[in-house]
C-alpha positions in Angstrom: 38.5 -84.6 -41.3 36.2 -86.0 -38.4 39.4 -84.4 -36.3 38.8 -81.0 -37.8 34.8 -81.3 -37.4 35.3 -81.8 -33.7 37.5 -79.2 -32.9 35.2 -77.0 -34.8 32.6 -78.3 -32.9 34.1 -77.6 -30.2 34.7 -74.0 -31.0 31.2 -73.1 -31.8 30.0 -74.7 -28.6 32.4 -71.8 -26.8 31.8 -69.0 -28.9 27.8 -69.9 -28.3 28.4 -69.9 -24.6 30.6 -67.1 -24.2 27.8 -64.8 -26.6 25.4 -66.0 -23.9 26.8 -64.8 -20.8 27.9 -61.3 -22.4 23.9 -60.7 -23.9 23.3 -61.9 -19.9 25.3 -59.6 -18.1 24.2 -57.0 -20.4 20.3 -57.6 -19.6 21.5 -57.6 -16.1 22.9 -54.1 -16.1 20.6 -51.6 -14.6 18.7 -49.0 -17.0 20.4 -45.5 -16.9 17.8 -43.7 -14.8 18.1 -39.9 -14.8 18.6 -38.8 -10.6 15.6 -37.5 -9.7 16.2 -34.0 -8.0 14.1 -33.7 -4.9 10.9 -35.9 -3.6 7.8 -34.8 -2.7 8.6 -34.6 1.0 11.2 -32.1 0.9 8.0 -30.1 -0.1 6.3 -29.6 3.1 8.8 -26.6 4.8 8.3 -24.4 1.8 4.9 -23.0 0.2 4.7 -21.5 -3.4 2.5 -17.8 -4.1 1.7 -17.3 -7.4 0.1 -14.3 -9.5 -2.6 -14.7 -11.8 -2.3 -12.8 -15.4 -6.2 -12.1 -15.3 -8.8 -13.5 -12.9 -11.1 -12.5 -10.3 -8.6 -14.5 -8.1 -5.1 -12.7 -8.5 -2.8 -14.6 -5.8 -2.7 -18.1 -5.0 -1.0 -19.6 -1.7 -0.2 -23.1 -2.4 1.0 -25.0 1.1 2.4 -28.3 1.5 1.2 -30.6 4.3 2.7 -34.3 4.8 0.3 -36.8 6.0 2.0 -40.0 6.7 3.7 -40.9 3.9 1.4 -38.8 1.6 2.3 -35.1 0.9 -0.5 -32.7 -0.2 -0.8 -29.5 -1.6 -3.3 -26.9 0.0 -4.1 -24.4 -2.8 -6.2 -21.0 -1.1 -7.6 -18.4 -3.1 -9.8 -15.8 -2.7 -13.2 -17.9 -2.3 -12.0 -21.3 -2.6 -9.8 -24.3 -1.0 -8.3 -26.8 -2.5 -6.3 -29.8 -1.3 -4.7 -32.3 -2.9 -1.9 -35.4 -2.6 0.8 -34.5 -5.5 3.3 -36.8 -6.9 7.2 -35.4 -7.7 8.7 -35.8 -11.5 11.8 -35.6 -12.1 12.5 -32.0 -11.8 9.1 -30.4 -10.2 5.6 -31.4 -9.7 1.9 -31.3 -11.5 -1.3 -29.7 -9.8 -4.9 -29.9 -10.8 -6.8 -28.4 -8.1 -10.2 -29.4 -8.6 -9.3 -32.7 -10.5 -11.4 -31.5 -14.0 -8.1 -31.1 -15.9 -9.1 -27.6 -16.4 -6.9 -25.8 -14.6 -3.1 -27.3 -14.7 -0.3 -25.8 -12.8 3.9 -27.0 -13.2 6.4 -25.9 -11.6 10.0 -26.9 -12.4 12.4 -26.2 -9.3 16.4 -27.1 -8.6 18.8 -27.3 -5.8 21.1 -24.8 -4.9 24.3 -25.3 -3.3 22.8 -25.5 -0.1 20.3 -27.6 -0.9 17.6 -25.1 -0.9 14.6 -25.6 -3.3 14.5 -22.8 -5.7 11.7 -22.1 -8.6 13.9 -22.5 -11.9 10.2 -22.0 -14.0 6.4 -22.4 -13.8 3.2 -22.9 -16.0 -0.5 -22.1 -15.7 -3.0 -24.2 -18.3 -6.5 -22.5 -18.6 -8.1 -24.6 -21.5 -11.4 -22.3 -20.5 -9.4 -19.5 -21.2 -6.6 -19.1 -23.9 -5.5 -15.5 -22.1 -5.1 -16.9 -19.1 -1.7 -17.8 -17.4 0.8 -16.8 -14.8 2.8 -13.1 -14.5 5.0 -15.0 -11.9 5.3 -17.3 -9.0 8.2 -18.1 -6.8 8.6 -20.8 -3.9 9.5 -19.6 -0.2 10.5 -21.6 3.2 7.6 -21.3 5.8 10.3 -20.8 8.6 11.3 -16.9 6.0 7.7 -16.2 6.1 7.5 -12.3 7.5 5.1 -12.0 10.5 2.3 -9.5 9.9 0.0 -9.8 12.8 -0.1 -6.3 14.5 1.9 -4.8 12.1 0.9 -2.0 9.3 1.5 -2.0 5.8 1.3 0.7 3.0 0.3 -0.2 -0.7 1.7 2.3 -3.2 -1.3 3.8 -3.1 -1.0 5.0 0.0 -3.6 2.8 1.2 -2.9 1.5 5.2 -4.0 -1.4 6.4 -3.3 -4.1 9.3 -4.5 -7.3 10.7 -5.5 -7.5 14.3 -5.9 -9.9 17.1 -9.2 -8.6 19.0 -9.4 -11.2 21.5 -9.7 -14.5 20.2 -10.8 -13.1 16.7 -8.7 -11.7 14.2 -9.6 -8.6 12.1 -8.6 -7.0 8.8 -8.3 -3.3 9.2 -8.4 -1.7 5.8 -7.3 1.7 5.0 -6.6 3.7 8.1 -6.9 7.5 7.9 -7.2 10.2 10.3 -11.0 10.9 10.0 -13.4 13.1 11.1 -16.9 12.4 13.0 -19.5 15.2 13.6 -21.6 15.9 16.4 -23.9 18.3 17.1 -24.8 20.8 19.8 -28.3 22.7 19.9 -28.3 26.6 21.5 -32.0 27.9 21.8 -33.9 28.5 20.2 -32.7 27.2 16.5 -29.2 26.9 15.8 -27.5 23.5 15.4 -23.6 23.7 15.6 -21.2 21.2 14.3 -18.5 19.8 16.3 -15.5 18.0 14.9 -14.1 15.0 16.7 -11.2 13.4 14.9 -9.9 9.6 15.2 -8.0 7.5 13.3 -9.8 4.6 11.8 -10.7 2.3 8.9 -12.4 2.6 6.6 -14.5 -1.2 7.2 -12.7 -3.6 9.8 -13.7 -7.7 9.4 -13.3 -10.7 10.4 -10.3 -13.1 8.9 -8.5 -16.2 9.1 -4.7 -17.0 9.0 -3.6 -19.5 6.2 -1.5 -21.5 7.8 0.6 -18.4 9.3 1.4 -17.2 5.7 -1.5 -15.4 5.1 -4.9 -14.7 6.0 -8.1 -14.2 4.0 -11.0 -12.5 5.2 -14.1 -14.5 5.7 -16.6 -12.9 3.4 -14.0 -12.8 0.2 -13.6 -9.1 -0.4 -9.6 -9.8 1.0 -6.9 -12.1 0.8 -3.3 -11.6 1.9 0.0 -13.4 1.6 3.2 -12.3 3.3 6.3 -13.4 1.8 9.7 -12.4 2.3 10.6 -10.8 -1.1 8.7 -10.3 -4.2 9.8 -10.4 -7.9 12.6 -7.1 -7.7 11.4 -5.9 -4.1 14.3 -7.0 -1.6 12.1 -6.6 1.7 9.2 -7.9 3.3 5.7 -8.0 1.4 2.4 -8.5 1.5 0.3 -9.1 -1.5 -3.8 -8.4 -1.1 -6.4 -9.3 -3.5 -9.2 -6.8 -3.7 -11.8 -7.9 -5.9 -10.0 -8.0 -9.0 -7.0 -5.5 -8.4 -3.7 -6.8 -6.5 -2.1 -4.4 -4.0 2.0 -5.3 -3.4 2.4 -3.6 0.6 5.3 -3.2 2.6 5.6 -2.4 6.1 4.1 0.7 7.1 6.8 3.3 8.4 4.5 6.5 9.4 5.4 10.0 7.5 
C-alpha cells in the first residue's frame, strides 16, 4: 500500500509539473496582433482633397509634413489653417482639426500591389450639423500633383481663369474675356464720340499663395484652388475652386 501511495505520489508530482510548463509556454506565446497596414510616415508624399456636402468651405487640402519623428497633418480651407500631429490605426487615421471634437474626419486607406496608398473609404462627423458630411474625397502622391502656374483653366461654365507669377507675387486671374474699354474723343463744338478699344482681361486679378505646390488660395478668401491629377470620373488634370459657396471642377484651358 505505502508502495502504491508513493508511486501515485509520484505521478501527481509529474502531471503537476508538466500542467505548469504547458499553462507557461502558453502565457509566453505572443497575443495575435492584427498587421497594421501602413504607419503614419508613409503619409508625408501623398495629400488627401476632400469635398464638402454643404459648407461655406467646399474643398479641403489636407497635407502631411514629417517633423522628426512626428508626422502632421496641414488641413487648408478657404479662411482657415489647421495643423496637427496624427496617429495611424490600423487601417487609416483620425483628424480633429481644431481639437473641440466637433468636427471628425476618418479615412480608411489600403495598399495596392505596388505598395501605393489608395482611399478604400472616408467619414466626416459634424455634431453641429446632422446634414453635414462628405460627397467624396480621395488621396493623391504630391510628386502626381498637376502644375498650374501659368497655365489656364476652363470651368464648365465657361469661366477662364489662371494663376500668375508677376514678379515675386503670385496672382489669381479670374474670368478672362475679350472685353471692351471706351474712350472718348471731343469734335467742336459738342459732340462726344465713343471709341472702342478691346483687350482681353479679368474680370478682378488678386493676390494668392501656393499651398504647398498643390494649391493656392487667394489672400482675402473669395478663392481657393487645388490641382489634383484626376477627379471622381474625370481622367485628366483638375482644378477644383471654391467661390464663396459654389465649387467650380476646371480643366486645362484649350482655346476655341
Amino acid at each position: 500500500m505505502k508502495k502504491f501511495k508513493t508511486v501515485f505520489t509520484r505521478t501527481l508530482l509529474i502531471f503537476s509539473i508538466v500542467l505548469a510548463f504547458a499553462s507557461c509556454k502558453k502565457e509566453a506565446q505572443p497575443k495575435n496582433v492584427e498587421e497594421q497596414i501602413f504607419n503614419t510616415n508613409e503619409l508625408s508624399p501623398y495629400y488627401i482633397v476632400v469635398e464638402h456636402k454643404e459648407s461655406n468651405n467646399r474643398i479641403g487640402l489636407i497635407y502631411f509634413v514629417l517633423e522628426g519623428n512626428v508626422i502632421k497633418a496641414n488641413f487648408q480651407g478657404d479662411g482657415y489653417l489647421y495643423t496637427k500631429e496624427i496617429k495611424a490605426t490600423k487601417n487609416g487615421f483620425s483628424f480633429d482639426p481644431d481639437g473641440t471634437g466637433n468636427y471628425v474626419y476618418h479615412f480608411d486607406l489600403e495598399k495596392n500591389a505596388q505598395g501605393r496608398l489608395n482611399m478604400k473609404s472616408y467619414q466626416f462627423i459634424d455634431k453641429t450639423s446632422a446634414s453635414q458630411g462628405l460627397l467624396y474625397a480621395d488621396i493623391f502622391r504630391k510628386a502626381d500633383a498637376p502644375a498650374f502656374e501659368n497655365i489656364s483653366f476652363e470651368t464648365n461654365d465657361y469661366i477662364i481663369f489662371n494663376v500668375k507669377k508677376e514678379a515675386a507675387e503670385a496672382k489669381i486671374n479670374w474670368d478672362i474675356q475679350d472685353r471692351l474699354n471706351y474712350t472718348t474723343i471731343f469734335l467742336p463744338p459738342r459732340t462726344y464720340i465713343p471709341v472702342a478699344n478691346p483687350y482681353v482681361g479679368p474680370e478682378f486679378s488678386k493676390p494668392c499663395q501656393y499651398l504647398n505646390g498643390l494649391g493656392w488660395k487667394e489672400n482675402t478668401g473669395i478663392l481657393m484652388g487645388v490641382s489634383v491629377p484626376q477627379w471622381k470620373e474625370i481622367n485628366k488634370q483638375v482644378m477644383l475652386v471654391e467661390k464663396g459657396n459654389t465649387l467650380y471642377v476646371a480643366i486645362k484651358y484649350t482655346g476655341g
